[in-house]
MMTF fields as JSON, N, C-alpha, C and O atoms, coordinates in Angstrom:
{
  "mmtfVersion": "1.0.0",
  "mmtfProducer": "UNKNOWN",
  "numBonds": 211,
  "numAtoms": 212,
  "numGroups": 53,
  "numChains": 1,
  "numModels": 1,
  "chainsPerModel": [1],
  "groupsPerChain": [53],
  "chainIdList": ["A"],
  "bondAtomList": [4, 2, 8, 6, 12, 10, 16, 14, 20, 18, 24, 22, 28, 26, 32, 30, 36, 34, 40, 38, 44, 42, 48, 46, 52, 50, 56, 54, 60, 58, 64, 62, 68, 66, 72, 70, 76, 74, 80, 78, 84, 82, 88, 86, 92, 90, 96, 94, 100, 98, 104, 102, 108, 106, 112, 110, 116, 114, 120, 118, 124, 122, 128, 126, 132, 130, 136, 134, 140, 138, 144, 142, 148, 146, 152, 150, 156, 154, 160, 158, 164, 162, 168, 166, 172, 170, 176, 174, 180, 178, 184, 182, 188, 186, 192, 190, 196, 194, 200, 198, 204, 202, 208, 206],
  "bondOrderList": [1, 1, 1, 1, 1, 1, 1, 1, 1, 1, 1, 1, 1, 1, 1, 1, 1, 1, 1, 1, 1, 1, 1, 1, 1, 1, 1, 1, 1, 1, 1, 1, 1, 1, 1, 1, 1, 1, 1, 1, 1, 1, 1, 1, 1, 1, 1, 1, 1, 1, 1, 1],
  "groupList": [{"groupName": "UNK", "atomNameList": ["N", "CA", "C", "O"], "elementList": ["N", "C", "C", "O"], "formalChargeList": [0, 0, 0, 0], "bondAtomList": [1, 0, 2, 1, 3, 2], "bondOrderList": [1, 1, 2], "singleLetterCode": "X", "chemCompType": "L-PEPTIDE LINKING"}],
  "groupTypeList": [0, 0, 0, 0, 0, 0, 0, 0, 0, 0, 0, 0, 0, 0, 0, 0, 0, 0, 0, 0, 0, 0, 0, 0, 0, 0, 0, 0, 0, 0, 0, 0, 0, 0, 0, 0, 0, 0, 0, 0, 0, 0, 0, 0, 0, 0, 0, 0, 0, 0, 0, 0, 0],
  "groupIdList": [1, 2, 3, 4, 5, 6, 7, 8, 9, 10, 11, 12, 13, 14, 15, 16, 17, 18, 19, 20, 21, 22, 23, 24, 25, 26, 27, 28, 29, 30, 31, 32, 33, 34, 35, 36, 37, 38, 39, 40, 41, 42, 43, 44, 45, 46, 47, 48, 49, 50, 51, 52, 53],
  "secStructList": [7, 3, 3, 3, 3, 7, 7, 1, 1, 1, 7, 7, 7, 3, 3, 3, 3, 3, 6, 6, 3, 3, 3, 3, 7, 2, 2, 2, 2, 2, 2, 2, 6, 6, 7, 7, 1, 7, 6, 6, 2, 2, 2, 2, 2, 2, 2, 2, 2, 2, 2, 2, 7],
  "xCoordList": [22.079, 21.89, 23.256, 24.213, 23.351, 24.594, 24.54, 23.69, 25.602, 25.275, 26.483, 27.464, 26.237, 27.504, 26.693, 25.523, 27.895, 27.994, 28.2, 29.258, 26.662, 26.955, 27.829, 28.732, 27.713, 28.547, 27.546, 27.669, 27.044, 26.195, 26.689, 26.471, 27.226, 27.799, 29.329, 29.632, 30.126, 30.885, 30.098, 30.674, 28.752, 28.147, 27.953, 27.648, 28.18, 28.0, 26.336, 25.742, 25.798, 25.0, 24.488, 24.089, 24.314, 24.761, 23.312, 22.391, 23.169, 22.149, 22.484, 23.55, 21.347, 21.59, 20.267, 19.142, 20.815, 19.759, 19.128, 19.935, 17.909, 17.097, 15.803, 14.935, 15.985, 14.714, 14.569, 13.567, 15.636, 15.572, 15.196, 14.941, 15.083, 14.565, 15.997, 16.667, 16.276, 17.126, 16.652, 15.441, 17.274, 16.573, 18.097, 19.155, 17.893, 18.537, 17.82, 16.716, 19.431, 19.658, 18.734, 19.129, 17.927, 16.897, 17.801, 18.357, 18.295, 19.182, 20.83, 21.398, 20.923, 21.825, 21.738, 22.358, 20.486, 19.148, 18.703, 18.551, 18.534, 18.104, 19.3, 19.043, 20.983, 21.924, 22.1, 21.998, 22.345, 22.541, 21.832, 22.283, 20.466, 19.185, 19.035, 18.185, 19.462, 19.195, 20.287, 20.386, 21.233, 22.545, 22.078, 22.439, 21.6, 21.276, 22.698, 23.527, 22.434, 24.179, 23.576, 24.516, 22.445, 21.633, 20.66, 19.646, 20.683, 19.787, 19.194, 17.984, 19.802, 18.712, 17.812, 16.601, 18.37, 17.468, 16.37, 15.312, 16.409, 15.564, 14.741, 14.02, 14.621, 14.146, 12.995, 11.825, 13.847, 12.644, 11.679, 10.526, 12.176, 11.095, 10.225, 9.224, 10.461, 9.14, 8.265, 7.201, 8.986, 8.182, 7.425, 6.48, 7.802, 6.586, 5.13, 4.0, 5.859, 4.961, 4.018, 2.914, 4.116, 3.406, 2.47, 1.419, 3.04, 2.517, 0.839, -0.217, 1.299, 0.061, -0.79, -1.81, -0.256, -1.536, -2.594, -3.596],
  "yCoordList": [187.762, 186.965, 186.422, 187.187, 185.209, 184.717, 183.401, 182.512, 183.584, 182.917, 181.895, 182.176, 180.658, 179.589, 178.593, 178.449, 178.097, 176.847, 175.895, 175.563, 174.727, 173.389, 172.865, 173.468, 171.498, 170.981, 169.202, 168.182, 169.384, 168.232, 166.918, 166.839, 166.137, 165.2, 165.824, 165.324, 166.79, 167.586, 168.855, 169.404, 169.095, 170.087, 171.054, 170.621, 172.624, 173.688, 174.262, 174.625, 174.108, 174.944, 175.917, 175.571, 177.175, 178.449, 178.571, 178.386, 178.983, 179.367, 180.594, 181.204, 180.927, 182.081, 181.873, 181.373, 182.314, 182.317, 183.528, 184.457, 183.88, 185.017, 184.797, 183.927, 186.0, 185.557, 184.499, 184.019, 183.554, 182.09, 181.225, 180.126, 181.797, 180.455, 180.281, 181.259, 179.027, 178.981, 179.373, 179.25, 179.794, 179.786, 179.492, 179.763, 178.805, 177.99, 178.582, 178.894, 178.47, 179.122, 178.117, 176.992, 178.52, 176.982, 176.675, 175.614, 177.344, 176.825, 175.459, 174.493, 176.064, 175.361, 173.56, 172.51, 174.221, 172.738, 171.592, 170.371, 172.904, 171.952, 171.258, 170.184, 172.052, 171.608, 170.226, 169.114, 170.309, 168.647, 168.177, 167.047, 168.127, 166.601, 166.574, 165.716, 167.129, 166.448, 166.289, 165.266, 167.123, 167.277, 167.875, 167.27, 168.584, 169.434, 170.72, 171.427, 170.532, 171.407, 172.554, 173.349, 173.26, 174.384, 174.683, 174.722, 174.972, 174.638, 175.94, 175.995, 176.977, 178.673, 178.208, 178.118, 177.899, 177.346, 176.072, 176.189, 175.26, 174.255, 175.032, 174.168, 175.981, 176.833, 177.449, 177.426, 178.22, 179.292, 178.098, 178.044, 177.28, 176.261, 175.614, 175.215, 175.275, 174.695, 176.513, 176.677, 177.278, 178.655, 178.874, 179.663, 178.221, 178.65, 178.011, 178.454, 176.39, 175.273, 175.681, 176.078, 175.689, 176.502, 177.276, 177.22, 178.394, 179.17, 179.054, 179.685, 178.059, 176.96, 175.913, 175.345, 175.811, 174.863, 175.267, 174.574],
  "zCoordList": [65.808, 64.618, 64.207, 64.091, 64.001, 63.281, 62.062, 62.005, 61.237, 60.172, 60.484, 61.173, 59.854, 59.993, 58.658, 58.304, 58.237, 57.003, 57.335, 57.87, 56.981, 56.92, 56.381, 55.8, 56.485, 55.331, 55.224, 55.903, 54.591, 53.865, 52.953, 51.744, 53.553, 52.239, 51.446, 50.363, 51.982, 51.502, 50.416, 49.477, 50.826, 50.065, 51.288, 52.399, 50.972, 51.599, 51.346, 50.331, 53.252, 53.045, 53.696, 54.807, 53.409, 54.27, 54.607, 53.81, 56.175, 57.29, 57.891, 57.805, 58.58, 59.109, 60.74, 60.712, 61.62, 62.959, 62.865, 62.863, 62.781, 62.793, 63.794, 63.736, 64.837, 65.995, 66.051, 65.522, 66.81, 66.601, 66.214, 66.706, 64.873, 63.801, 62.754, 62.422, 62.369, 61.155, 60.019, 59.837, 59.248, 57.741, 57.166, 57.734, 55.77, 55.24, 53.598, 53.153, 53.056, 51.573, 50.349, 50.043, 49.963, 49.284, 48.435, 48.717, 47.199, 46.352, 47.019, 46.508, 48.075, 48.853, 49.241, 49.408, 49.21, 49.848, 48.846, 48.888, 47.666, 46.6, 45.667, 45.123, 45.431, 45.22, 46.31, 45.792, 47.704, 48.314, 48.145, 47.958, 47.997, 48.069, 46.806, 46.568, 45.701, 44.233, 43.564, 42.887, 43.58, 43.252, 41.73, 40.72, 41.676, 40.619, 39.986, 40.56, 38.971, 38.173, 38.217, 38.204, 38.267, 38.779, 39.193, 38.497, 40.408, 41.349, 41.299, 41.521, 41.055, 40.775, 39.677, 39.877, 38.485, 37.514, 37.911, 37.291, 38.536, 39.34, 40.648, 41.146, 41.187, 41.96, 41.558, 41.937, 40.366, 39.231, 38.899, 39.326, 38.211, 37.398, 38.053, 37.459, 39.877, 40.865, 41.41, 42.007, 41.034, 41.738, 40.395, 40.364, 39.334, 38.082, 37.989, 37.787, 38.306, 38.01, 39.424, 39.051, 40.532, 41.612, 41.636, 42.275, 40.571, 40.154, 39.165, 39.195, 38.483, 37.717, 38.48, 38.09, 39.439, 39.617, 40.725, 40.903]
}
């Protein structure tokens, strides 16, 4: 297993290889494609609304 850091637009985003699949940090994901000032807080709030419908 090994982990290595993108770099997205000059945004860091940390992966990891597990049983050869990537997995990728969501907050990481959701900081480059929205450019969100908190992206843990933008995380919680789509795992709520989810949660509702």
């Amino acid at each position: 297993m090994g982990t290595k850091k993108l770099d997205s637009n000059a945004k860091e985003i940390r992966r990891t290889l597990h049983n050869k699949e990537w997995w990728f940090v969501v907050e990481d994901m959701v900081l480059a494609l929205i450019e969100s000032k908190d992206p843990k807080h933008f995380v919680q709030h789509m795992k709520q609304a989810s949660r509702h419908s």
